[in-house]
C-alpha positions as CSV (number, residue, x, y, z in Angstrom):
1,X,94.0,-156.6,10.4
2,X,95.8,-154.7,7.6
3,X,99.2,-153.6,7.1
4,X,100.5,-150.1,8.0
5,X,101.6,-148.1,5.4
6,X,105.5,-147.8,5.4
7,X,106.8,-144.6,6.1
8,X,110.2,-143.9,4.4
9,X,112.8,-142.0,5.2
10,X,114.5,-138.8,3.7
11,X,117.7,-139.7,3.3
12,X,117.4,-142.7,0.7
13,X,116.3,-140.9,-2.1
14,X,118.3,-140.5,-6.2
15,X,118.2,-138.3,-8.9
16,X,117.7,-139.3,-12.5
17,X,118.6,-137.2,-15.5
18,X,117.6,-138.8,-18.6
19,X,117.7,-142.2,-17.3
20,X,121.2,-142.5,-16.0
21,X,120.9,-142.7,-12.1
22,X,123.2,-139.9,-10.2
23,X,123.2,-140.5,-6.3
24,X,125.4,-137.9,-5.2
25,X,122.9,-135.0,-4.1
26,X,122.9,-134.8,-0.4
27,X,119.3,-132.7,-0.9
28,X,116.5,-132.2,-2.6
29,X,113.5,-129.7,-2.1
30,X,110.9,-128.2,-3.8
31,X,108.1,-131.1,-4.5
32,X,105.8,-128.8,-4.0
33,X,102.0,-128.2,-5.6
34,X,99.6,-125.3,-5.4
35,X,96.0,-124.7,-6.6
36,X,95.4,-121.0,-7.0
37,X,91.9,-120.3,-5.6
38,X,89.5,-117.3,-7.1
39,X,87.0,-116.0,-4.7
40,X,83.8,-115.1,-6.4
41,X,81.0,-112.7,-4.7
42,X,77.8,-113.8,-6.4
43,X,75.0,-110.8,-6.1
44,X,72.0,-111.4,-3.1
45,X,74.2,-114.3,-1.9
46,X,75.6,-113.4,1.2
47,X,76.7,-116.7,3.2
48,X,79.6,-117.3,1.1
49,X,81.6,-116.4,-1.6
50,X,81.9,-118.9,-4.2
51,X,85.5,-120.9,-4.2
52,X,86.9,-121.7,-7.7
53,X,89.9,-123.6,-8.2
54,X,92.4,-121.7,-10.8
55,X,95.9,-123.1,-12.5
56,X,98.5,-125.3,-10.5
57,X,101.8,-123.5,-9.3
58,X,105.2,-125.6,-9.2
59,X,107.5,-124.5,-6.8
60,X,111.3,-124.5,-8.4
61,X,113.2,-127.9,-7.0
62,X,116.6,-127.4,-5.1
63,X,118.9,-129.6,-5.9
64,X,122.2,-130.1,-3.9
65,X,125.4,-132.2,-4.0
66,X,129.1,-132.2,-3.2
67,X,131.2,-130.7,-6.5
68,X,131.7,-134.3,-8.7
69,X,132.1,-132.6,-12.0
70,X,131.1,-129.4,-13.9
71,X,128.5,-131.2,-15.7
72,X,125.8,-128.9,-13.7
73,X,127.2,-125.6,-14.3
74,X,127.9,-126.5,-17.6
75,X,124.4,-126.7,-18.0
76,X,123.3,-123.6,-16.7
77,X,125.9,-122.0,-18.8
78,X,124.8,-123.6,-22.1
79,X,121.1,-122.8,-21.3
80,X,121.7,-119.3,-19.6
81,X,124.6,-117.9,-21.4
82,X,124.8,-119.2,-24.4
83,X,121.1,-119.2,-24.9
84,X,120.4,-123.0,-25.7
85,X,117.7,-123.5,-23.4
86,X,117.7,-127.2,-23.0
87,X,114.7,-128.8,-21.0
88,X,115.7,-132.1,-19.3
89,X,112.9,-134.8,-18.1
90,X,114.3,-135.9,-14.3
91,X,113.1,-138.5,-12.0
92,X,113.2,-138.2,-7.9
93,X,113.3,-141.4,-6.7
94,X,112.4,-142.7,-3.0
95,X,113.9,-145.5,-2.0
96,X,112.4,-148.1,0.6
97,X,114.8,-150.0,3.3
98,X,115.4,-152.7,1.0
99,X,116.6,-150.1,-1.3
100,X,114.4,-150.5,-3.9
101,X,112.6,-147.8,-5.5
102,X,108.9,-147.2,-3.6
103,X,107.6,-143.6,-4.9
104,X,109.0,-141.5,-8.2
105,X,108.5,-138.0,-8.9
106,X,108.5,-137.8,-12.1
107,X,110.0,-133.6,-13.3
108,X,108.6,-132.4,-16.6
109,X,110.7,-129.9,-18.9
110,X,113.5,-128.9,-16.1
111,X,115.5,-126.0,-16.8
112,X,118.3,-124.4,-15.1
113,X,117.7,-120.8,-13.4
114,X,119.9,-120.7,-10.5
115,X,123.6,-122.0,-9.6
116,X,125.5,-121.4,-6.4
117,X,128.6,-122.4,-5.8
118,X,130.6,-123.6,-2.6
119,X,131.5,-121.1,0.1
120,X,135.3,-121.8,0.9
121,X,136.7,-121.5,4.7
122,X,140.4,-122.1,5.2
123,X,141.1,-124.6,7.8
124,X,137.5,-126.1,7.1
125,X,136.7,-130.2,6.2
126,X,133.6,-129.7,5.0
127,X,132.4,-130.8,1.3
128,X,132.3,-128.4,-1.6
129,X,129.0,-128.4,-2.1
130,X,127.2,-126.3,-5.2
131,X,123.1,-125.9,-5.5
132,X,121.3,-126.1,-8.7
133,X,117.5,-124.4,-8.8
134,X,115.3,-126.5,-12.1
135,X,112.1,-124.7,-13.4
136,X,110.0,-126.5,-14.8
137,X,106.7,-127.7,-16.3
138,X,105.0,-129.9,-13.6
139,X,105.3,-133.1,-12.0
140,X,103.6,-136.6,-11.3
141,X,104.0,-139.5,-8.6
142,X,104.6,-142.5,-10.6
């Protein structure tokens, strides 16, 4: 009898930007991959219509954190503002119940296109928490 595959769970996960490890985001989304599909009607052949696979899409990855510093939007700035479009390699990291690492997304060529900022309530407790959107060039499970 094997082993069951473990099945993790969200919550245990870290963020690497060029190799320093930064725990602090309470979410990440956007590990997505899509293969564009062409349909292609072939003359006399009428069962089906020929399936080809196209180019991969990357969804844009969602990252989000209580406000620790202004190391984030200082990025966006730098690369939006000013114009000094700096591409970062990042690493998401799943982490098993022993807390070591298990699975690693590794991001190619991030870029900052979107920052959002907290929304503030008076009387509220909750955490400041700002969202950065990363563009970027692909990924790979490592």
């Amino acid at each position: 009898m094997t082993n069951p595959s473990p099945i993790y769970t969200a919550c245990r996960f870290w963020v690497e930007f060029k190799g320093v490890t930064e725990g602090a985001f309470s979410e990440c989304s956007g590990l997505q991959v899509e293969t564009e599909v062409f349909e292609w009607e072939e003359g006399g052949l009428n069962e089906y219509k020929h399936r080809l696979l196209g180019r991969r899409k990357y969804s844009n990855i969602v990252l989000k954190r209580g406000i620790a510093s202004k190391e984030l939007l200082d990025w966006y700035c730098k690369c939006q503002v000013s114009g000094e479009l700096k591409r970062l390699q990042l690493s998401i990291v799943l982490l098993g119940y022993t807390g070591t690492p298990e699975l690693r997304w590794n991001v190619v060529g991030a870029a900052p296109v979107k920052w959002v900022g907290p929304t503030f309530k008076s009387g509220s407790t909750e955490v400041a928490v700002e969202t950065l959107e990363l563009a970027h060039h692909g990924l790979s499970l490592a």
